[in-house]
C-alpha positions as CSV (number, residue, x, y, z in Angstrom):
1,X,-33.4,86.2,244.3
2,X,-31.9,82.9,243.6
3,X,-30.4,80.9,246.8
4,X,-28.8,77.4,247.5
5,X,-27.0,77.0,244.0
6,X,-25.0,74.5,243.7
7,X,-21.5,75.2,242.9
8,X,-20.4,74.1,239.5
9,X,-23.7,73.5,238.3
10,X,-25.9,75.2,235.2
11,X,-29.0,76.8,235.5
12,X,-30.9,77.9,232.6
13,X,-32.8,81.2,233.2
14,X,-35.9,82.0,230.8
15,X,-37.2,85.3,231.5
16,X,-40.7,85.8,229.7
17,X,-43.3,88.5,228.9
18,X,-40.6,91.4,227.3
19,X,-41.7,93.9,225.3
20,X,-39.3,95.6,223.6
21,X,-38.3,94.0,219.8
22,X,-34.7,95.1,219.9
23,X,-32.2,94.4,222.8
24,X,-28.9,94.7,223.2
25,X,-28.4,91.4,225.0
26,X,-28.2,90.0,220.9
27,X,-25.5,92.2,220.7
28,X,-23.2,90.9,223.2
29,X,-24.3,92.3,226.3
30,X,-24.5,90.2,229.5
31,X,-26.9,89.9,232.3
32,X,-26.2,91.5,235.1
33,X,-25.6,89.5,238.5
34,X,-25.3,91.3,242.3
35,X,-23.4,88.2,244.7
36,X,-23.9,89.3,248.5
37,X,-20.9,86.4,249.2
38,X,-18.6,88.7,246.7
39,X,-19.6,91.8,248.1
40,X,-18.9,90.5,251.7
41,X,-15.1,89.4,250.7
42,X,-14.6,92.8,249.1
43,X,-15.0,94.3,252.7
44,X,-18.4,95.8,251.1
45,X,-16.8,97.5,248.4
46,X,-19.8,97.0,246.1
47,X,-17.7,94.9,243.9
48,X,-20.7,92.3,244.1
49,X,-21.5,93.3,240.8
50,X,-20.3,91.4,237.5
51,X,-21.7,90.7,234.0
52,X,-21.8,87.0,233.2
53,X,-23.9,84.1,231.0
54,X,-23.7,82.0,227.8
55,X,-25.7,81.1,225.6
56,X,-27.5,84.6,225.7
57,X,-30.1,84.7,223.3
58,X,-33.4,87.9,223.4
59,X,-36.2,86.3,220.7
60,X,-39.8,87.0,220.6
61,X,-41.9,84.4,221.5
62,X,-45.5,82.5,220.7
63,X,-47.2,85.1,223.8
64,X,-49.9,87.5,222.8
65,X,-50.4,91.0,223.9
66,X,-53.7,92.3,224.4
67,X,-54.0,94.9,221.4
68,X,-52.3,92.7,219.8
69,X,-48.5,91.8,219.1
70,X,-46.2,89.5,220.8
71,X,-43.6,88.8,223.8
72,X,-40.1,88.7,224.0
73,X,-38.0,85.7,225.8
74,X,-34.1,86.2,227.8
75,X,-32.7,83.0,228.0
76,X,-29.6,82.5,229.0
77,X,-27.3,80.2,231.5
78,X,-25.0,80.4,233.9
């Protein structure tokens, strides 16, 4: 849960310890966000749900697994 953003400002979001070596976030898809505030002015219509980011990028990164193998990193911003 992320609170107190600031409007109009950037956050960078590096989500760590993935396993899989294939995603489909390198092929255009887009994390997915849930805003209670949106959800609330939609007289709880559920439409507090949208796709959004840049600068989406799913890599494998310098982490070992035990049995060997590596991690995967989401980063993105929004």
């Amino acid at each position: 849960m992320i609170k107190n953003v600031k409007k109009f400002a950037t956050y960078k979001f590096n989500i760590v310890n993935l396993v899989k070596p294939e995603s489909s976030y390198n092929q255009g898809m887009k994390p997915l966000f849930y805003s209670k505030k949106e959800a609330e002015s939609n007289d709880g219509s559920g439409y507090g749900w949208y796709r959004d980011a840049q600068n989406i990028c799913y890599f494998q990164n310098s982490l070992k697994k035990k049995g060997g193998g590596f991690y995967y990193t989401l980063t993105f911003t929004v």
